[in-house]
GUVEXPA-501731 format. One record per atom (N, C-alpha, C): residue in three letters; x, y, z; residue number from 1. Coordinates in Angstrom, 2 decimals. Example, Ala and Ser with C-alpha at 12.3 -4.5 7.8 and 13.67 -1.06 7.14 Angstrom:
residues 2
<r: ALA X: 13.19 Y: -5.69 Z: 7.80 k: 1>
<r: ALA X: 12.30 Y: -4.50 Z: 7.80 k: 1>
<r: ALA X: 13.20 Y: -3.30 Z: 7.80 k: 1>
<r: SER X: 12.85 Y: -2.25 Z: 7.08 k: 2>
<r: SER X: 13.67 Y: -1.06 Z: 7.14 k: 2>
<r: SER X: 12.90 Y: 0.03 Z: 7.87 k: 2>
This chain:
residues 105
<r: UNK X: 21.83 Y: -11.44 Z: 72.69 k: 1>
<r: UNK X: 20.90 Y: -11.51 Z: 73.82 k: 1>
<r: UNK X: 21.71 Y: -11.59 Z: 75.11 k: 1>
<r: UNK X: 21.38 Y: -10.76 Z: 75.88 k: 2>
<r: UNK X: 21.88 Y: -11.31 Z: 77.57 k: 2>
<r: UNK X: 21.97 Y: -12.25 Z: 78.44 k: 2>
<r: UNK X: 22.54 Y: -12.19 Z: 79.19 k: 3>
<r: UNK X: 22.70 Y: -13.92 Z: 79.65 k: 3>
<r: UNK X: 21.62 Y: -14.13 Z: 80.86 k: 3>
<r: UNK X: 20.47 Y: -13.24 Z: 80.57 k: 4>
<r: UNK X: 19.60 Y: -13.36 Z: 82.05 k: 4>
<r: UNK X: 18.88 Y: -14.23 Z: 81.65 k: 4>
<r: UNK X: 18.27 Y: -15.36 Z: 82.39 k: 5>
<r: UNK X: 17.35 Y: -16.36 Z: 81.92 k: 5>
<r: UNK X: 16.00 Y: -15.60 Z: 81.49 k: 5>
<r: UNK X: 15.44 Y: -15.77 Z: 80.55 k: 6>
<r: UNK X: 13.87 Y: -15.36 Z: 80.61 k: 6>
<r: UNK X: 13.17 Y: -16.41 Z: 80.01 k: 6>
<r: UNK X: 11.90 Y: -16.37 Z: 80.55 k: 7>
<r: UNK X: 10.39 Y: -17.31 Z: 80.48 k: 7>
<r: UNK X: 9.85 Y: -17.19 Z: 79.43 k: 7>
<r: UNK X: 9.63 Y: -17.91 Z: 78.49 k: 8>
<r: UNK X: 8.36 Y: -18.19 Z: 77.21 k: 8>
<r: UNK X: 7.15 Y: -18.84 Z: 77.89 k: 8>
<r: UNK X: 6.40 Y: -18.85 Z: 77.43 k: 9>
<r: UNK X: 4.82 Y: -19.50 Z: 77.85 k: 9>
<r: UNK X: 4.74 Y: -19.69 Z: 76.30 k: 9>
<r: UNK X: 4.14 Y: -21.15 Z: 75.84 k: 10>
<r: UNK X: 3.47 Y: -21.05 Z: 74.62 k: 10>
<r: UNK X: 2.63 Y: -22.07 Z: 74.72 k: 10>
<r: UNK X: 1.37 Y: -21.07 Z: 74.37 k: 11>
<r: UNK X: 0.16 Y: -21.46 Z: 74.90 k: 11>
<r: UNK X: -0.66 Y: -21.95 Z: 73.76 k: 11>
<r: UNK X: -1.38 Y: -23.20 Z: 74.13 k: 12>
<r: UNK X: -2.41 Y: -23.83 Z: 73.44 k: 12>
<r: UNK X: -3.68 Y: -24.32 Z: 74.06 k: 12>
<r: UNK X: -4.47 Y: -24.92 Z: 73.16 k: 13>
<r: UNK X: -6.27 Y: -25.49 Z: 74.32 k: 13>
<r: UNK X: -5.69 Y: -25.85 Z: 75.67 k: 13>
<r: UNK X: -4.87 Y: -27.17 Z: 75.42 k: 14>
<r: UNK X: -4.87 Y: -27.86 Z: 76.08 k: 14>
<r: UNK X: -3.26 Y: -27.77 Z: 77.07 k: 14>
<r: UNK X: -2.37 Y: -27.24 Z: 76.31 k: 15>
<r: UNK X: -0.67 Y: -27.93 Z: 76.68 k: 15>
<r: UNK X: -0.35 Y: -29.05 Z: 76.08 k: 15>
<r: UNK X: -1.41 Y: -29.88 Z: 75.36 k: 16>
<r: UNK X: -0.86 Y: -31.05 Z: 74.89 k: 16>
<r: UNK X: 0.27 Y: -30.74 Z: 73.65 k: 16>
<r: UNK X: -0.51 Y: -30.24 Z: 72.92 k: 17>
<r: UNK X: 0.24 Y: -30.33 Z: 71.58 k: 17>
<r: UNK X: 1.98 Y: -29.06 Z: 71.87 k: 17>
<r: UNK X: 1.17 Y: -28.46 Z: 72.28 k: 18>
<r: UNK X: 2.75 Y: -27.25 Z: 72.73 k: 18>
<r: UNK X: 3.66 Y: -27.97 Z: 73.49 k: 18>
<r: UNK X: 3.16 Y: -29.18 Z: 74.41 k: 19>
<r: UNK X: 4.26 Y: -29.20 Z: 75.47 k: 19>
<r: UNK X: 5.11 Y: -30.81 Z: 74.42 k: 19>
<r: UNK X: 4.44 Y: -31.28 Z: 73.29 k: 20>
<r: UNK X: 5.64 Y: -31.80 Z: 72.90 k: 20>
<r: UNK X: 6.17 Y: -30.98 Z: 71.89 k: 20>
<r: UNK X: 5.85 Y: -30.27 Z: 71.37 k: 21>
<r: UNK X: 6.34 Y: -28.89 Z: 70.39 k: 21>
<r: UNK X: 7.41 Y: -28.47 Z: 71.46 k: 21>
<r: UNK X: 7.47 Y: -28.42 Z: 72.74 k: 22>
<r: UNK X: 8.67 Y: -27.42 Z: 73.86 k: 22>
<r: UNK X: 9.52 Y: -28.48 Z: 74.03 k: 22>
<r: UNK X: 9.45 Y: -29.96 Z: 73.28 k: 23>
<r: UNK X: 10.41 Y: -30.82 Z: 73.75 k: 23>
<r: UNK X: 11.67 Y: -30.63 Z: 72.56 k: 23>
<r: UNK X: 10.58 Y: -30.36 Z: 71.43 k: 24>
<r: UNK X: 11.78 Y: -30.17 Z: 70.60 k: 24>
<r: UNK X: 12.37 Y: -28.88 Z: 70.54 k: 24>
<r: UNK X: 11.72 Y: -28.11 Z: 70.91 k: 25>
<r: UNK X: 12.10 Y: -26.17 Z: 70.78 k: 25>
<r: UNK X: 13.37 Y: -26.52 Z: 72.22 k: 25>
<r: UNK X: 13.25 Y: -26.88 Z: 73.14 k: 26>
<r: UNK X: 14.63 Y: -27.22 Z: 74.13 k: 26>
<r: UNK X: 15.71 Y: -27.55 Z: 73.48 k: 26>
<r: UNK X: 15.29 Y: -27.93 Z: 72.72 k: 27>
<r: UNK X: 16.77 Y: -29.02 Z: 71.95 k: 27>
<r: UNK X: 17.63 Y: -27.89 Z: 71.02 k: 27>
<r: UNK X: 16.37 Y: -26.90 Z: 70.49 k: 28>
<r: UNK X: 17.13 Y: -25.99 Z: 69.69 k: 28>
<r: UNK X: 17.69 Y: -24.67 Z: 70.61 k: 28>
<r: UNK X: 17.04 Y: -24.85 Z: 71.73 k: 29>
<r: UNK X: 17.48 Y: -23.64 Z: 72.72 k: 29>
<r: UNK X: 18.99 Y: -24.13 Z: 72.76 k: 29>
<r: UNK X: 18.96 Y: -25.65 Z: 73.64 k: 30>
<r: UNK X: 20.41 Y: -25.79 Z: 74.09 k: 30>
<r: UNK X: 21.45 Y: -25.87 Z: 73.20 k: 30>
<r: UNK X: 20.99 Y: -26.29 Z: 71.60 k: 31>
<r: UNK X: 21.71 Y: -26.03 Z: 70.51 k: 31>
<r: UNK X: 22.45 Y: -24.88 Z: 70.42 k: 31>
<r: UNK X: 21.11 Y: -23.69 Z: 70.24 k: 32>
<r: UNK X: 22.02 Y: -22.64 Z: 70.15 k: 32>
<r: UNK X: 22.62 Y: -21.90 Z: 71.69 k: 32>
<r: UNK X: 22.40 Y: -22.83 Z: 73.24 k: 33>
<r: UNK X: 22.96 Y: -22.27 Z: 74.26 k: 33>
<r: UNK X: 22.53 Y: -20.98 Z: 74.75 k: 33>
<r: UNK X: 21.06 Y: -20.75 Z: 74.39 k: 34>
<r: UNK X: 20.17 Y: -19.30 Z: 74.60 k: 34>
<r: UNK X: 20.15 Y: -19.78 Z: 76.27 k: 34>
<r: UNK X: 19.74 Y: -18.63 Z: 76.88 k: 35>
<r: UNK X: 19.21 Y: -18.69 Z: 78.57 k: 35>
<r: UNK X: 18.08 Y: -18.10 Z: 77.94 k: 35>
<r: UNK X: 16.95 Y: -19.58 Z: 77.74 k: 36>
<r: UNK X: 15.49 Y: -18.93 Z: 77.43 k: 36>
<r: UNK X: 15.10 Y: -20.65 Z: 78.31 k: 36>
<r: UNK X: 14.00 Y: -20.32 Z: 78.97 k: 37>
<r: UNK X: 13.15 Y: -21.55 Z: 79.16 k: 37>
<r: UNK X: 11.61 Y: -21.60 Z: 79.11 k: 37>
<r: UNK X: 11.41 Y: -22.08 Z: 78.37 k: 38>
<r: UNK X: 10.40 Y: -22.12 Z: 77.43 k: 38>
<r: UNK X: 9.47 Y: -23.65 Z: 78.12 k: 38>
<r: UNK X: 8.35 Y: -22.96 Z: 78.00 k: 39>
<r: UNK X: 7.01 Y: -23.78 Z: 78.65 k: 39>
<r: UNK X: 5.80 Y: -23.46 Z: 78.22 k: 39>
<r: UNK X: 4.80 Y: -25.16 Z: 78.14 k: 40>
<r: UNK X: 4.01 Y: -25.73 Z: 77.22 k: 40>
<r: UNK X: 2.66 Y: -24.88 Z: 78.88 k: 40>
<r: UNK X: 1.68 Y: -24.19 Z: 77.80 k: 41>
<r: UNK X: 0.74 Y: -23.95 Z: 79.11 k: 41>
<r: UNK X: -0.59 Y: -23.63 Z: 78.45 k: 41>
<r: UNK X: -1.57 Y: -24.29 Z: 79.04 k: 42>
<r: UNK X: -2.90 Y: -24.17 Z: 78.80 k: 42>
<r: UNK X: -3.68 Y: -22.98 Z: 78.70 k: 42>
<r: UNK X: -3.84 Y: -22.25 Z: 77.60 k: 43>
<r: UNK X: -4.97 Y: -20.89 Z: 77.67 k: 43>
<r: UNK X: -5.28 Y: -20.62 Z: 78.60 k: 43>
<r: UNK X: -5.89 Y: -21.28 Z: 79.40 k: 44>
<r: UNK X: -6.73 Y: -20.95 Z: 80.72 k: 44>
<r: UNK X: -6.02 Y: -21.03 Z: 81.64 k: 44>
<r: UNK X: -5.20 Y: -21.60 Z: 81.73 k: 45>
<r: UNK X: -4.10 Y: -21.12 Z: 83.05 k: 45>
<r: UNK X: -3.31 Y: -19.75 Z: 83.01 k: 45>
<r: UNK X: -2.92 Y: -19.30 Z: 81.70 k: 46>
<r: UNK X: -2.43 Y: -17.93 Z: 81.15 k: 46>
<r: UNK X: -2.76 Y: -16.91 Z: 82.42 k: 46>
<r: UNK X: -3.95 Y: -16.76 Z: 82.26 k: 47>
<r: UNK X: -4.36 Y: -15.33 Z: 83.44 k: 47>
<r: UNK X: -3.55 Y: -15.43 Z: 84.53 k: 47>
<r: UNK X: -3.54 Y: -16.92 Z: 85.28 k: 48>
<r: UNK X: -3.10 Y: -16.59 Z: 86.78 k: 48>
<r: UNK X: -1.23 Y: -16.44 Z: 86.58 k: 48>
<r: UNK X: -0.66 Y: -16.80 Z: 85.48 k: 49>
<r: UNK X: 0.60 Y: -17.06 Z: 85.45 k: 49>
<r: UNK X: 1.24 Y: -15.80 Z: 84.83 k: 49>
<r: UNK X: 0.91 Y: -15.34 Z: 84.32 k: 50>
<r: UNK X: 1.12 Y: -13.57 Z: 82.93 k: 50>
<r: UNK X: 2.24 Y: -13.24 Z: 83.51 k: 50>
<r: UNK X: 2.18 Y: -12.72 Z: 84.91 k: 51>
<r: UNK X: 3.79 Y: -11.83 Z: 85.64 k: 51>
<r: UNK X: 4.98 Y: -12.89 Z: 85.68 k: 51>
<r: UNK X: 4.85 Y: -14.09 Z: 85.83 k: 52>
<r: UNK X: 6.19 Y: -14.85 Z: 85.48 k: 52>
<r: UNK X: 6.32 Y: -15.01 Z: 83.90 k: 52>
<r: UNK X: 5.93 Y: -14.49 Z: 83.15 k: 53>
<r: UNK X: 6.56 Y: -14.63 Z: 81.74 k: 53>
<r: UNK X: 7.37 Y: -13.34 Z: 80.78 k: 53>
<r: UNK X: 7.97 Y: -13.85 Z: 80.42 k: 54>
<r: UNK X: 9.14 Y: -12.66 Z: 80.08 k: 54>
<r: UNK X: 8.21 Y: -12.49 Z: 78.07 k: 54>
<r: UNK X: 7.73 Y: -13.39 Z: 77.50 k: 55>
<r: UNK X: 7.17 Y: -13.45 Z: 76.58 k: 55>
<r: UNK X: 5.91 Y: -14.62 Z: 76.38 k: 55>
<r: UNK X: 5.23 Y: -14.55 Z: 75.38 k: 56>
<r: UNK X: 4.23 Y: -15.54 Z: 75.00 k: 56>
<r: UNK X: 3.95 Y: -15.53 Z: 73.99 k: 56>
<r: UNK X: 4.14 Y: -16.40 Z: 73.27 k: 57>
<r: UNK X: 3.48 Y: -17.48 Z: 72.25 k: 57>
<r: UNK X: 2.29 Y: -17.92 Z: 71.92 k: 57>
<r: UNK X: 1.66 Y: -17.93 Z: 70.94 k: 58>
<r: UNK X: -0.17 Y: -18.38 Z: 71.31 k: 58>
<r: UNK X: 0.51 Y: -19.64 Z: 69.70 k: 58>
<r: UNK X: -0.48 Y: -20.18 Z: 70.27 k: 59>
<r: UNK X: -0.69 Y: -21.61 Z: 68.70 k: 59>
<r: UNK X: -1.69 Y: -20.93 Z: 68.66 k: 59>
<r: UNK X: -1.54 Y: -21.12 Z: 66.93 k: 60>
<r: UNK X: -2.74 Y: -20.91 Z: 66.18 k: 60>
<r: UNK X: -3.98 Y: -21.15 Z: 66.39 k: 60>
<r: UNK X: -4.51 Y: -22.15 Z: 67.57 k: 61>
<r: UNK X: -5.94 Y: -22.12 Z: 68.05 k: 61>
<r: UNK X: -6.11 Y: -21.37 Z: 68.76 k: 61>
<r: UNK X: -5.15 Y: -20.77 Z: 69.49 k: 62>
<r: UNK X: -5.67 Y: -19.75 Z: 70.62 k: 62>
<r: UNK X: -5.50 Y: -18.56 Z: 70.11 k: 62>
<r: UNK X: -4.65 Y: -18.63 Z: 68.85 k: 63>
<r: UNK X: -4.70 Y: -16.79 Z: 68.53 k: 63>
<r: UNK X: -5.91 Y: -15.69 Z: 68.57 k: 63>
<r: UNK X: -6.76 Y: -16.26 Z: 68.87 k: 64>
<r: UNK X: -8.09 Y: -15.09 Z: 69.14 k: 64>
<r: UNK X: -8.18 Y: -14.56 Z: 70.49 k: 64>
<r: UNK X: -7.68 Y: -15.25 Z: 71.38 k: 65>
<r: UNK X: -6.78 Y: -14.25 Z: 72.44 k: 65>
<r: UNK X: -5.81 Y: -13.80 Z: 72.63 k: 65>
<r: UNK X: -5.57 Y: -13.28 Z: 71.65 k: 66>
<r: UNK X: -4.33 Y: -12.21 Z: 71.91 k: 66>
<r: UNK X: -4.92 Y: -11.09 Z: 72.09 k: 66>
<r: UNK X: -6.11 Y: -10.38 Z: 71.84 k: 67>
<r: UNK X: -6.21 Y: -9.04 Z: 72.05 k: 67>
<r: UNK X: -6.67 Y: -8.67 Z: 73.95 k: 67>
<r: UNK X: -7.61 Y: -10.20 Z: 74.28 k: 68>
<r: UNK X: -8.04 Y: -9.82 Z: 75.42 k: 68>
<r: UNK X: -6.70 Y: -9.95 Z: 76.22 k: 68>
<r: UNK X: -5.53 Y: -10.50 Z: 75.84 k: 69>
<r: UNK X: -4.20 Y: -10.98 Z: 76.52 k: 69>
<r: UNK X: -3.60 Y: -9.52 Z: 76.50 k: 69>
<r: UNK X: -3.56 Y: -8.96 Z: 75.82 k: 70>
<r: UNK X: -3.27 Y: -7.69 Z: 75.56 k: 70>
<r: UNK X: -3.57 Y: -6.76 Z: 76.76 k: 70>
<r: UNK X: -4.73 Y: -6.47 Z: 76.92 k: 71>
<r: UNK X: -5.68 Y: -5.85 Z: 77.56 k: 71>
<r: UNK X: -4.92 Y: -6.13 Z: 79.28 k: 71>
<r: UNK X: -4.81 Y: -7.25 Z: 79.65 k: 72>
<r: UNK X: -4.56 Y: -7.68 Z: 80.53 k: 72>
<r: UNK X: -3.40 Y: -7.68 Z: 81.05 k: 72>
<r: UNK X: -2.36 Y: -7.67 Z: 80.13 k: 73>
<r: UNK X: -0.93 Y: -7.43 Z: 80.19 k: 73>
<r: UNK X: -0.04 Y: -6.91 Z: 79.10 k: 73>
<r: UNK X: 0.91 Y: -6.32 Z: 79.46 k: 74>
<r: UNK X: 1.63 Y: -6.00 Z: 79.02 k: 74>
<r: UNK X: 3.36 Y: -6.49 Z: 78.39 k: 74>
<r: UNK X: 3.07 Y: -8.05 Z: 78.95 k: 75>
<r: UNK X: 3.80 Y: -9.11 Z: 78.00 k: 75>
<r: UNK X: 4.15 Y: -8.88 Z: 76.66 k: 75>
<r: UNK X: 5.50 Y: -8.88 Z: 76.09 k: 76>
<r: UNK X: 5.19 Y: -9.13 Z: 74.53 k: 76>
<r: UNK X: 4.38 Y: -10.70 Z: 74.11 k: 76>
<r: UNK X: 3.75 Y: -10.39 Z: 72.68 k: 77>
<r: UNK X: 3.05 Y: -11.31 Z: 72.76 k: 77>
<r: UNK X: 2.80 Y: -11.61 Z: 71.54 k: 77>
<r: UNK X: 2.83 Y: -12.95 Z: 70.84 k: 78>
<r: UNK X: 2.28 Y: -12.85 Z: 69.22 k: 78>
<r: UNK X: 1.91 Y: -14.39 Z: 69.09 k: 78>
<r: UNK X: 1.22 Y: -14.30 Z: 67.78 k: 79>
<r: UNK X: 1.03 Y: -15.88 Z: 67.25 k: 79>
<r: UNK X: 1.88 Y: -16.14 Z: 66.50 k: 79>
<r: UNK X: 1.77 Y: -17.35 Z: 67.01 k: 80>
<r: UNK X: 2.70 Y: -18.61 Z: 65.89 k: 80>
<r: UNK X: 2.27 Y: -18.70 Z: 64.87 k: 80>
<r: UNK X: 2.74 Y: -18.67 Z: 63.47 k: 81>
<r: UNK X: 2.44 Y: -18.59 Z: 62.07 k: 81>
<r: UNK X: 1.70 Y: -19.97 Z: 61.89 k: 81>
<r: UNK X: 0.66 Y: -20.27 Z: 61.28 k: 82>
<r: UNK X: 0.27 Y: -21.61 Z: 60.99 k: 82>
<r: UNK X: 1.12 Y: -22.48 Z: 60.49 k: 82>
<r: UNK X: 1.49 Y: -21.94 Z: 59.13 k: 83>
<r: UNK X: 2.49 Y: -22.84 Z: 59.22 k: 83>
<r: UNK X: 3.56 Y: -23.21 Z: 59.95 k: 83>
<r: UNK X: 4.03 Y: -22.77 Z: 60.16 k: 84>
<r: UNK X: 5.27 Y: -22.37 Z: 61.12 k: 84>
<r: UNK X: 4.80 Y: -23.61 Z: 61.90 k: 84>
<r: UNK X: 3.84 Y: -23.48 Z: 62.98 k: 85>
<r: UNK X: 3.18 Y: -24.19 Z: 63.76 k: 85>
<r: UNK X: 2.89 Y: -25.99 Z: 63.02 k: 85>
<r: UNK X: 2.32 Y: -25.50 Z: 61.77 k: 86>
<r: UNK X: 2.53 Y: -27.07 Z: 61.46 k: 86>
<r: UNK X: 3.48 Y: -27.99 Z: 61.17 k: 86>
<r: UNK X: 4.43 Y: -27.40 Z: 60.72 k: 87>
<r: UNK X: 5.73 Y: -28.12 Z: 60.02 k: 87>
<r: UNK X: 6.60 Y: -28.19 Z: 61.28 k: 87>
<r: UNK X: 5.81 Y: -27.43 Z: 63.01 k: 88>
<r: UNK X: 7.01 Y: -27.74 Z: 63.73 k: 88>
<r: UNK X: 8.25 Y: -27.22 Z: 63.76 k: 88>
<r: UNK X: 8.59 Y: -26.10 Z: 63.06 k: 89>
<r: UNK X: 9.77 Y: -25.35 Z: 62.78 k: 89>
<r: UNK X: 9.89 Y: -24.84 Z: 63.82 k: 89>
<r: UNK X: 10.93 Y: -25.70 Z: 65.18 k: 90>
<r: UNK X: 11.14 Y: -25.08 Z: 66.18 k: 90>
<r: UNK X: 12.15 Y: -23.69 Z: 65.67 k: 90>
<r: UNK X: 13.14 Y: -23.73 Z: 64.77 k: 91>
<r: UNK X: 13.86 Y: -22.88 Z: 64.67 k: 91>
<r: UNK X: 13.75 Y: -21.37 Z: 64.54 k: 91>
<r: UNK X: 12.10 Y: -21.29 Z: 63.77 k: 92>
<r: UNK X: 11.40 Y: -20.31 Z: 63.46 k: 92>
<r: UNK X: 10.52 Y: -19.56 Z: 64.84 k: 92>
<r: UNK X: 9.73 Y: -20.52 Z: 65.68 k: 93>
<r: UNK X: 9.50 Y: -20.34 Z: 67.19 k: 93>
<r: UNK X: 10.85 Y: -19.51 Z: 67.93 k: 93>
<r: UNK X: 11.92 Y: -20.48 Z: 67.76 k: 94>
<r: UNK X: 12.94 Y: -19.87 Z: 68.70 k: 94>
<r: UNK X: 13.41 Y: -18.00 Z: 68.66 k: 94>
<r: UNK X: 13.04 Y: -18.02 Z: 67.17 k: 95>
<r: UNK X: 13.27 Y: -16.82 Z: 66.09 k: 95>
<r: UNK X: 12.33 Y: -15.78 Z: 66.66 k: 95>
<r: UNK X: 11.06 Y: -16.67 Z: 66.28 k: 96>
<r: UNK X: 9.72 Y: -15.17 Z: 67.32 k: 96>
<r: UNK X: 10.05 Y: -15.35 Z: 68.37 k: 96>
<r: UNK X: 10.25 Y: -15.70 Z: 69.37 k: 97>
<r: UNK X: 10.81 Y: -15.68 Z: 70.97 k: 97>
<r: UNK X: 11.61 Y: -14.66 Z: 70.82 k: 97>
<r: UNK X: 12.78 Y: -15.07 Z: 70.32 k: 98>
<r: UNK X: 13.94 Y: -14.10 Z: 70.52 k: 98>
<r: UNK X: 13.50 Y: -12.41 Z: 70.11 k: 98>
<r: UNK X: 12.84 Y: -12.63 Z: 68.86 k: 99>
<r: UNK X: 12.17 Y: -11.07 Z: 68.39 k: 99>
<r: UNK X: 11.51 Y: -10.37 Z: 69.41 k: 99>
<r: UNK X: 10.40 Y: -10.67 Z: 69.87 k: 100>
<r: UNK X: 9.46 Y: -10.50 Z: 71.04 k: 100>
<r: UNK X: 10.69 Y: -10.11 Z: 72.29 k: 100>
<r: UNK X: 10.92 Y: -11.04 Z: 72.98 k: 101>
<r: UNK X: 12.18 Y: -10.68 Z: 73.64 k: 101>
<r: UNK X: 12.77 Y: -9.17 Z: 73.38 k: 101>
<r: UNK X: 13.78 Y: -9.31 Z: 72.30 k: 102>
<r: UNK X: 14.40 Y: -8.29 Z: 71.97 k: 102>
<r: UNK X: 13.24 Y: -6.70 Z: 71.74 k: 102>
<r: UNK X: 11.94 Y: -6.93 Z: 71.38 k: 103>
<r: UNK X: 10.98 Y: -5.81 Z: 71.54 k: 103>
<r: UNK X: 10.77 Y: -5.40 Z: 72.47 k: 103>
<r: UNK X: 11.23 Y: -6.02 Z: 73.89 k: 104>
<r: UNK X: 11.01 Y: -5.58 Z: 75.27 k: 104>
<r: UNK X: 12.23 Y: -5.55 Z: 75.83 k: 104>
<r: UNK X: 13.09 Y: -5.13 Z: 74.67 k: 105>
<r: UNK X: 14.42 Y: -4.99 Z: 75.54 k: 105>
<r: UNK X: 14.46 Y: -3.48 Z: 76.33 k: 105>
């Protein structure tokens, strides 16, 4: 990956549950020393924010907007695997980031 910083959004109802899910996904960024910065953001804030994100993330409650997200932009964009999402496997997150990413290389 390149050394240009780029933006994640990973989006849930609220930001609650994502933004401590982004406390531990940081830890694995700076682990592996990626230039990714990654942020916890509410569905409904999504629309006004779309052009500052280099990718996005949906949790599994919001995955039923991905198609109208689609529509709207041209972001790469996918859901978080349920599981994936439950067990917290930041490593696997960091993994779809980077994929997504690399699809808009």
């Amino acid at each position: 990956m390149e050394n240009v910083m780029k933006k994640v959004f990973i989006c849930c109802t609220s930001g609650v549950t994502t933004g401590l899910l982004v406390q531990k996904i940081e830890l694995e960024v700076s682990k592996r020393e990626l230039p990714l910065e990654v942020e916890a953001l509410p569905i409904n804030v999504l629309v006004e924010r779309l052009s500052e994100a280099d990718a996005i993330l949906l949790s599994p409650q919001v995955a039923f907007a991905q198609s109208g997200i689609r529509e709207a932009s041209d972001v790469p964009l996918a859901s978080i695997d349920p599981d994936v999402y439950a067990r917290a496997d930041v490593a696997a997150i960091v993994d779809a980031a980077l994929e997504l990413l690399a699809s808009n290389a």
